[in-house]
DOZA-697933 format. One record per residue: residue in three letters; x, y, z of N, C-alpha, C in turn. Coordinates in steps of 0.05 Angstrom, whole numbers, plus 5000, padded with zeros to 4 digits. Example, Ala and Ser with C-alpha at 12.3 -4.5 7.8 and 13.67 -1.06 7.14 Angstrom:
! DOZA-697933
ALA526448865156524649105156526449345156;SER525749555142527349795143525850015157;
END
This chain:
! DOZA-697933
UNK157835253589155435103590156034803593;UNK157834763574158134443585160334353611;UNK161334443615162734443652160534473667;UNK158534573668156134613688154734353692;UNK154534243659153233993656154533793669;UNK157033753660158933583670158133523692;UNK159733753717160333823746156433783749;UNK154033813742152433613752152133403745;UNK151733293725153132953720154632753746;UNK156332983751159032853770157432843797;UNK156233043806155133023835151932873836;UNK150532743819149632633811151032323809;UNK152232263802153932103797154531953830;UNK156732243836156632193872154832053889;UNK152132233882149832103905149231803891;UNK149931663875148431373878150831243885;UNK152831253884154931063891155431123918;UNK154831223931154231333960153131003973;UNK151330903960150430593973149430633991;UNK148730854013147330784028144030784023;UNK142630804058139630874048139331144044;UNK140831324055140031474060142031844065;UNK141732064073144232194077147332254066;UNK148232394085150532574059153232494086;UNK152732374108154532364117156132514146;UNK154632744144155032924161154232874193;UNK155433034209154132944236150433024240;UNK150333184226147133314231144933064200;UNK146932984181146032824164146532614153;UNK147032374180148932114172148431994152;UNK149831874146149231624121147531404137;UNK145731274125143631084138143730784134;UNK144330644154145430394146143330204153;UNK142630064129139729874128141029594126;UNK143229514123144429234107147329184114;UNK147928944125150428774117152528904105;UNK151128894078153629054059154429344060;UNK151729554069152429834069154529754102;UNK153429664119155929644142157629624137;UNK159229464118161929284106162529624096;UNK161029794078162330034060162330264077;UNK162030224104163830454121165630514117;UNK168030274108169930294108171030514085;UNK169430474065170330684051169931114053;UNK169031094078168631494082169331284121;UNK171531374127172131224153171331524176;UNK171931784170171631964191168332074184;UNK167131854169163532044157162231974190;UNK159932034191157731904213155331844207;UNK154831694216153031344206151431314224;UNK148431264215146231164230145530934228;UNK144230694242143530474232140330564235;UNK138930554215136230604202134830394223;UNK135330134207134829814216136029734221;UNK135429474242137129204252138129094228;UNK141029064231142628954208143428694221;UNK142128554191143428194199144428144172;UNK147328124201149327934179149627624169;UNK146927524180148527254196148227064152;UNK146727234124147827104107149527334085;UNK151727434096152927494084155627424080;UNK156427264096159527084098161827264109;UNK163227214111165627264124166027554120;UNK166527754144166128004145168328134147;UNK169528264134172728454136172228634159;UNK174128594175174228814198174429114192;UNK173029294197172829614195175729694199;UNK177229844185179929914199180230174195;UNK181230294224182230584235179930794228;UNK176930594241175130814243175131114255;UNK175131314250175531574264172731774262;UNK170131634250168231754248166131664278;UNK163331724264161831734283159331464275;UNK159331264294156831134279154831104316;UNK153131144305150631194321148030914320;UNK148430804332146930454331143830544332;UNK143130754342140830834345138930624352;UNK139430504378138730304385137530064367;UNK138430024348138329744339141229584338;UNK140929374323142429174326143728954308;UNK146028944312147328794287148228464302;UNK146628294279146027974285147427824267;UNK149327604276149927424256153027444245;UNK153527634264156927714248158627504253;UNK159527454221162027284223164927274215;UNK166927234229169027354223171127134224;UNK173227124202173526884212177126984200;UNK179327064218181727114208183027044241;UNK183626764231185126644259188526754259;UNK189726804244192326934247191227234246;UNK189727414246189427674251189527834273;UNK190628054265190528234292189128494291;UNK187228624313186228794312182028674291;UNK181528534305178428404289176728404315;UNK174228514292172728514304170328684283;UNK168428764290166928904269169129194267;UNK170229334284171929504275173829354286;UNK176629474265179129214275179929464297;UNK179329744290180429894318179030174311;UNK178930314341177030584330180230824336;UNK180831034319182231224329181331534323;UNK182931654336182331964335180232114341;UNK178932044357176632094371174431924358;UNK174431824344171631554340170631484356;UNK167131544346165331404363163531224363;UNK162831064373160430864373158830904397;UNK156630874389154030824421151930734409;UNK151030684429147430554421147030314405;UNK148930204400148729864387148929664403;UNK147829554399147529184396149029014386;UNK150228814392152028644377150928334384;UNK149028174371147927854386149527684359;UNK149927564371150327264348152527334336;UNK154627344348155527404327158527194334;UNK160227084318161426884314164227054302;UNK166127124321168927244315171327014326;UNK173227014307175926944303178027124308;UNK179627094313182727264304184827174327;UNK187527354329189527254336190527404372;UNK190427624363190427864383189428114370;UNK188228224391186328464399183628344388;UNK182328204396179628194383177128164400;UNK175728384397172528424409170428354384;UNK168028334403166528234379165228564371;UNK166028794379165229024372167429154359;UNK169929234382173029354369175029064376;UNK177129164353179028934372180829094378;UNK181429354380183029534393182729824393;UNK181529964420180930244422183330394430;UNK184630514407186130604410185630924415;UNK183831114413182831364405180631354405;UNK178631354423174931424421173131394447;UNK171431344436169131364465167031174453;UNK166130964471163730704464163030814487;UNK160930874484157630824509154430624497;UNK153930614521151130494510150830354500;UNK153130104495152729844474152929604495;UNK153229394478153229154491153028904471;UNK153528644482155028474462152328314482;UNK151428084457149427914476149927564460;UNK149927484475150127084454151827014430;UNK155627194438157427114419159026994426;UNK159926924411163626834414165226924398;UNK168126994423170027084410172226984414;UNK173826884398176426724393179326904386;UNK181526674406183526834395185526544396;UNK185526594363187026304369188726184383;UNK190126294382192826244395194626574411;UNK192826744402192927024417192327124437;UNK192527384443192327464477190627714470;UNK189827844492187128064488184528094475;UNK183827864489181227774477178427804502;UNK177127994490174628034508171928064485;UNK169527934495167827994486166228184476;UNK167928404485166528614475168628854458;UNK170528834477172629034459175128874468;UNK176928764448179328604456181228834475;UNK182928984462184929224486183629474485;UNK183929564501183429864509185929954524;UNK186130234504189230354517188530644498;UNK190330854510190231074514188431224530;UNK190131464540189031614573187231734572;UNK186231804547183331984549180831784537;UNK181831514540180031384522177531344538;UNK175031274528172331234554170731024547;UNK169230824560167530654559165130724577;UNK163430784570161830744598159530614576;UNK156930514602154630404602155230164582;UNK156930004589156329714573155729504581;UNK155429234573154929124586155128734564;UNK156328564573156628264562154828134566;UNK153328034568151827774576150927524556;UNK151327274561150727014543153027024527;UNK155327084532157527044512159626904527;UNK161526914503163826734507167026714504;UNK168126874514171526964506173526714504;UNK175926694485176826504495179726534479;UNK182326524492184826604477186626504496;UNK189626574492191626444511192426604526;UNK192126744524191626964559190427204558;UNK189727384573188627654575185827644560;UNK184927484571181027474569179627554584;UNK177627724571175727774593172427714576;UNK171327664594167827694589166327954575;UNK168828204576167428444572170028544554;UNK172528524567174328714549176928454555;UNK178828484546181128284543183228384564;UNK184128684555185528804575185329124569;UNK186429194594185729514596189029594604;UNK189629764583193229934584192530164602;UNK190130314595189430534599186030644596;UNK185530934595183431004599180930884624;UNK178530934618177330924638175030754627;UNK173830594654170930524639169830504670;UNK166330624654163930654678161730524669;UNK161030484696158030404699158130184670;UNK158229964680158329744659158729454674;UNK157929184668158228974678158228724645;UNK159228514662160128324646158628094659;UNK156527834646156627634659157227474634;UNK158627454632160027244604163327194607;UNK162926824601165226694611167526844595;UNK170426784612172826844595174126514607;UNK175526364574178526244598180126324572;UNK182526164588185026184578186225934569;UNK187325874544188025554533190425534539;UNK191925714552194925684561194725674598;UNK193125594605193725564639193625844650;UNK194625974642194326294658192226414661;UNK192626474689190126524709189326864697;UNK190826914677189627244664186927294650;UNK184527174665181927124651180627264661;UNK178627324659176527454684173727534670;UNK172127504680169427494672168627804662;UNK169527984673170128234661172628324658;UNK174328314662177028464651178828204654;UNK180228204626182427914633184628034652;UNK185728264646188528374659188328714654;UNK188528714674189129034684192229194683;UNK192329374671195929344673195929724667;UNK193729844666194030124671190630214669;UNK190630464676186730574670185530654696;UNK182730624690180830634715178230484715;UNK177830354725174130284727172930414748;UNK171030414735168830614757166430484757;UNK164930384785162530214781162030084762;UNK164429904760163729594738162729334767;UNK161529214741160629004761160628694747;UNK161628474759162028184745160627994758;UNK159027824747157827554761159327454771;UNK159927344795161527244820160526844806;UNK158226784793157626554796158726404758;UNK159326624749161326604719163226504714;UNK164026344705166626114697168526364683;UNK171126534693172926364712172826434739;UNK169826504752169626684781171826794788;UNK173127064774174527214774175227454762;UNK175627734769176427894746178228004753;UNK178928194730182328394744181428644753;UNK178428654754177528984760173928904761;UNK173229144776170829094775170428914808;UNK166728944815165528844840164228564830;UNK164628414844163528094837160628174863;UNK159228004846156528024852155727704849;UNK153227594860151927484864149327424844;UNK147727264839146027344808143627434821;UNK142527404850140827674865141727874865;UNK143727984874144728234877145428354847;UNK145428114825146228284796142428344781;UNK141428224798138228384780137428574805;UNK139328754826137728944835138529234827;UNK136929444830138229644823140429784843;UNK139629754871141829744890143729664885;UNK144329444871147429334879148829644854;UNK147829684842150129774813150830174830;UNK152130224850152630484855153430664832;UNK151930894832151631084813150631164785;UNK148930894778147930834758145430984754;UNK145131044729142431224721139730934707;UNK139030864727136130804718133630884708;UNK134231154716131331324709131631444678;UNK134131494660134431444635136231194622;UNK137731114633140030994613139630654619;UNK138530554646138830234648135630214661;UNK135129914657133029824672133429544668;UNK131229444696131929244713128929164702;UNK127528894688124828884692125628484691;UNK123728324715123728034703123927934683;UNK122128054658122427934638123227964620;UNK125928194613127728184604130628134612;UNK132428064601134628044598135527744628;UNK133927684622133127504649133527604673;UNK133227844683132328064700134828104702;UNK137128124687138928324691139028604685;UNK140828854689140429054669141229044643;UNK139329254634139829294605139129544593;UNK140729704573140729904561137829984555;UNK135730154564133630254555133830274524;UNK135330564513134830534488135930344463;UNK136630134474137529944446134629724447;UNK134529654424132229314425133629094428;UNK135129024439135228744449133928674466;UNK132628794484131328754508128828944516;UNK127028824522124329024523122528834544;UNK121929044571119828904586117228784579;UNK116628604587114228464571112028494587;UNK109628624581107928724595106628574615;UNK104528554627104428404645101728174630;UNK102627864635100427684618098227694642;UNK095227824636094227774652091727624636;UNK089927544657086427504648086127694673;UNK083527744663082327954683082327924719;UNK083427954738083527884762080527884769;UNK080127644792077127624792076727764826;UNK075127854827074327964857073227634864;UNK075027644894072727404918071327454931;UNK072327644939070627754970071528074970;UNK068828144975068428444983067328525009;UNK068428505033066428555053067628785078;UNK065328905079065029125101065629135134;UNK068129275139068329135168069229485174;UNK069029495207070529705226073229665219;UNK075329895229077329795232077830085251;UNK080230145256080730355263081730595260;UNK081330885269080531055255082031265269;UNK083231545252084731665260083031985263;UNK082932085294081832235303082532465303;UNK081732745292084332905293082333245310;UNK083233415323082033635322084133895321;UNK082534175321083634365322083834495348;UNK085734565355085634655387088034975389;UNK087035085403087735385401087335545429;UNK089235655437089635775468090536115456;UNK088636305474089536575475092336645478;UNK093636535497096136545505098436485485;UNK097536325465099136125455100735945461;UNK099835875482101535595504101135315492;UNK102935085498103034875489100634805499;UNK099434625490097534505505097634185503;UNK097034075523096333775528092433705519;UNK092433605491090433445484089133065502;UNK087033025507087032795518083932635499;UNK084032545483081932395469080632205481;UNK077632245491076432015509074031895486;UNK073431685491071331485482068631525498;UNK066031755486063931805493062431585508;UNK061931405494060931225500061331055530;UNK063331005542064630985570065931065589;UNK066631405570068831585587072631425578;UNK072431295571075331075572076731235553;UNK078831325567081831495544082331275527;UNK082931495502083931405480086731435472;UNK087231695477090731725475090432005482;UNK092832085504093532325499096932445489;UNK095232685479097832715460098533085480;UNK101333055476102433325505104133455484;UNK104533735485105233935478105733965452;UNK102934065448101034115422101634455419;UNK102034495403102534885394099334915385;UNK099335195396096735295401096135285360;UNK093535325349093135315316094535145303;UNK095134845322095334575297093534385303;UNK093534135291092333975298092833725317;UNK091733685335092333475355091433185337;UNK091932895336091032725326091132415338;UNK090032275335090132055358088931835338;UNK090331605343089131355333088031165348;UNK084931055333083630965346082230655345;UNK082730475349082730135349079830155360;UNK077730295337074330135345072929935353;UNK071929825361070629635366068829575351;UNK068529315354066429225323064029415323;UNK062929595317060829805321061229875298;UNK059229945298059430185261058830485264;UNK057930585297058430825303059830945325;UNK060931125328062831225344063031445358;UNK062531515392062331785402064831905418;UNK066032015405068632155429068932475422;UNK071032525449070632735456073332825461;UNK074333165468077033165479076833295506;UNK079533225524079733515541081733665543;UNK082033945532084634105522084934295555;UNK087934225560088934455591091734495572;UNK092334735585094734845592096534935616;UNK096434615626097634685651095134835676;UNK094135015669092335175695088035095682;UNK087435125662085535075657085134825635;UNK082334655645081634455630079134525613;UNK079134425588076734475582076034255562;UNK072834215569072133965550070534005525;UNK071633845497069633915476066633835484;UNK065433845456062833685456063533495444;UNK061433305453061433005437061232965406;UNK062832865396062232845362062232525352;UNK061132495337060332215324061032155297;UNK061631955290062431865255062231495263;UNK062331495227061531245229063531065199;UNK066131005210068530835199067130615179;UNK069430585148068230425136070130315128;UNK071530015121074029955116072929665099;UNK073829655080072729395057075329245062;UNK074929045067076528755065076328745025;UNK078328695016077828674976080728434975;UNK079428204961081228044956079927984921;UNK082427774912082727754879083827524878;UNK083727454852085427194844086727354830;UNK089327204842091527354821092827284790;UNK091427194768092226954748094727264725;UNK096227394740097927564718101227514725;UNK102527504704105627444706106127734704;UNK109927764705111127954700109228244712;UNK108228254735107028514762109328524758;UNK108928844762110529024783108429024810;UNK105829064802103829014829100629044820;UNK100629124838096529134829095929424841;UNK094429584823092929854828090429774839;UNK089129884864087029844870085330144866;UNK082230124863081630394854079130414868;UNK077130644867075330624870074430964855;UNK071430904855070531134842068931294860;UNK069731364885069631544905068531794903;UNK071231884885071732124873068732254848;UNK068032024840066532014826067931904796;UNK070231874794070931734776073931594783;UNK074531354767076531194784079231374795;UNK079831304812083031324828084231134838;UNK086831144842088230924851088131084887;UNK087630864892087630904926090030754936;UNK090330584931092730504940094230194917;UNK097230254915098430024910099029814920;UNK099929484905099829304937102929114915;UNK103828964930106128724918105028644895;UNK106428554875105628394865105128024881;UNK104127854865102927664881101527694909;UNK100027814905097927914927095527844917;UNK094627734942091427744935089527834951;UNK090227994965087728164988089328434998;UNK087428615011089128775020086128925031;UNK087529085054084729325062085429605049;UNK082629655047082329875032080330045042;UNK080330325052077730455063078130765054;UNK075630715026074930895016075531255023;UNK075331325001075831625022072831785016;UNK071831975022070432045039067331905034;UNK067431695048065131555045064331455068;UNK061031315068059731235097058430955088;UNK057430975115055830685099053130685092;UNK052130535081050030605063049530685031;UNK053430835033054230955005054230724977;UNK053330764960054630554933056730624924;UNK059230444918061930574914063130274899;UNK064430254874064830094843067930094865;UNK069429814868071829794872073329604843;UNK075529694835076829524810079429504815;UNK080929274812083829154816084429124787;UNK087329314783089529264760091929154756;UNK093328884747096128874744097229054737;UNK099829104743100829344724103929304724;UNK106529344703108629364705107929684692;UNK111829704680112629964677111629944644;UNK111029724623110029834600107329754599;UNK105429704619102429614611101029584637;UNK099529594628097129614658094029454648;UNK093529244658091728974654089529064649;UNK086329014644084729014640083529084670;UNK081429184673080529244698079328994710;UNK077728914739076328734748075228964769;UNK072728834766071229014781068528984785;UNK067429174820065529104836064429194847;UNK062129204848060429454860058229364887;UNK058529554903056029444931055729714940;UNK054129624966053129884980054829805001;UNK055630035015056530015037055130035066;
END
């Protein structure tokens, strides 16, 4: 009876000195990291796996001991760690982890503000991947120092071994700086591979050597695969990777093989329209600032109109369609070797009129034959707006046709007119037209207008 007590006592005991928020540690039940200090006590369960709950800011907790020979799993779960400071100018291997091994993983973090020191190997994330896999992170508005050391990149100082992987990262607003083998993104690469990732953050070198590079300081074994570096970045250079242009670095074209539709996005008003990791918060499109777009002008004009019929031969022979204009006999277009049960169709540039008589004449080579005359009557609205919204992707135009709204058609952003002709409507009809800004997280207030046609 009393061993039972004990041995719960003891596991009891266990769970509060645990320090975290939350969990037992496991991959299905990480430990939950809300704070500065629970980050600092990774160190103590190094192969457990770790969630960050909340954005952890370090920036008042003082001088931060580097993680050493992480081999577990921490999961950033897209938030973000702010304020890190590190400050061991003769050190090697610093960084928030001084190195990850044995299959260790990180993804989905954030690293801003954050203020690192050391000697050699130092990122402001690893300062040496010796054993693991980083995806999906990125380093944003740090600096990282090496005093008087070599392998210094902003994001991970060395990377080496053959199965090691990087993909989807990315530098931007930072700052590398050591006596050789700098980069904007990584310091140097022995080995392994890294994808789909870019750097626009400076590297130099305080010893003259040209081993800097805005994404990779020195290359000396590995692979990159669709990395990409600002061409316009102080030291306009890398040891790996495509130099780009700062148009060509906010399109989604330039980045070959990149997944936009889950893993990156491109919007103006973030990241100052560069890419950026969907699921982390450093960066989030900002909806579109509108006031209500005002209608100017709504007015009713002809335009021209697309004519179509059904035409059909016993034989099943091609047939030659010829579309004439009732009203004067004057061809409109003909269209030649038409299959018997499709539709022949012809476009037609009206004349200012608001009604319309034509006709066809269908042969196959030996017999002609003419329809009857048919009539319609084209309606095409001229619709313009003031455009007073930032951050479009474009403007939805709608109408309630249907009997309740639809988008009829999309137009540029910064637009302010466009034609628009209703679908199945005449004139005489009453029909509500409304214009929407819209990006990819919000869509504006409506504006809107109603007439007869």
């Amino acid at each position: 009876m009393k061993k039972t007590l004990m041995i719960g006592a003891l596991i009891l005991f266990s769970g509060l000195v645990s320090g975290f928020s939350g969990g037992s540690g496991t991959a299905q039940d990480p430990y939950q990291v809300d704070t500065c200090s629970q980050l600092s006590d990774i160190r103590n369960d190094r192969d457990a796996s770790y969630i960050l709950s909340s954005n952890v800011n370090c920036s008042g907790y003082g001088a931060f001991a580097p993680i050493q020979n992480f081999e577990g799993e921490l999961d950033g779960n897209g938030r973000i760690v702010s304020g890190l400071y590190i400050d061991r100018p003769s050190g090697t291997q610093v960084g928030l982890f001084a190195d990850l091994v044995n299959d260790g993983s990180i993804h989905h973090i954030g690293i801003e503000d954050a203020d690192v020191t050391g000697n050699k190997f130092v990122g402001a994330l690893i300062g040496e991947l010796r054993d693991g896999t980083v995806y999906q992170s990125y380093v944003n508005s740090s600096i990282v120092v090496g005093a008087l050391g070599e392998e210094v990149g902003a994001f991970i100082g060395l990377l080496r071994g053959l199965e090691r992987l990087v993909r989807n990262e990315y530098a931007v607003n930072s700052e590398a700086r050591a006596a050789s083998d700098v980069g904007g993104l990584i310091g140097q690469m022995g080995d392994g591979k890294v994808l789909n990732s870019y750097s626009r953050s400076e590297a130099s070198t305080t010893s003259g050597q040209n081993t800097d590079g805005v994404y990779l300081g020195k290359l000396s074994g590995g692979q990159t695969t669709n990395t990409y570096w600002g061409k316009t970045i102080s030291p306009y250079r890398s040891s790996a990777g495509t130099g780009a242009n700062t148009v060509e670095m906010k399109q989604e074209a330039t980045y070959s093989g990149w997944d936009f539709q889950d893993v990156w996005k491109i919007c103006p008003s973030a990241n100052n329209g560069f890419p950026f990791l969907r699921e982390t918060e450093g960066f989030k499109c900002s909806p579109p600032k509108v006031s209500q777009p005002v209608p100017n002008d709504i007015n009713v004009n002809p335009s021209k109109s697309e004519l179509s019929v059904y035409v059909t031969d016993p034989n099943t022979a091609e047939l030659n369609v010829t579309f004439f204009n009732a009203s004067d006999g004057s061809k409109i277009q003909k269209v030649e070797n038409v299959n018997s049960g499709t539709v022949a169709s012809a476009d037609w540039n009206v004349p200012e009129e608001s009604q319309f008589e034509w006709y066809v004449n269908v042969t196959d080579g030996s017999t002609e034959v003419k329809s009857n005359v048919w009539n319609f009557t084209t309606v095409t609205v001229d619709f313009s707006w003031r455009d007073n919204s930032q951050n479009e992707k474009g403007f939805k135009l709608q109408t309630n046709a249907s009997g309740s709204f639809e988008t009829e058609k999309t137009v540029a952003p910064n637009t302010e007119s466009t034609g628009l002709w209703p679908k199945s409507l005449d004139l005489g009809d009453n029909v509500c037209f409304q214009v929407q800004a819209y990006n990819e997280e919000a869509t504006s207030p409506p504006a809107k207008d109603c007439l007869q046609l």
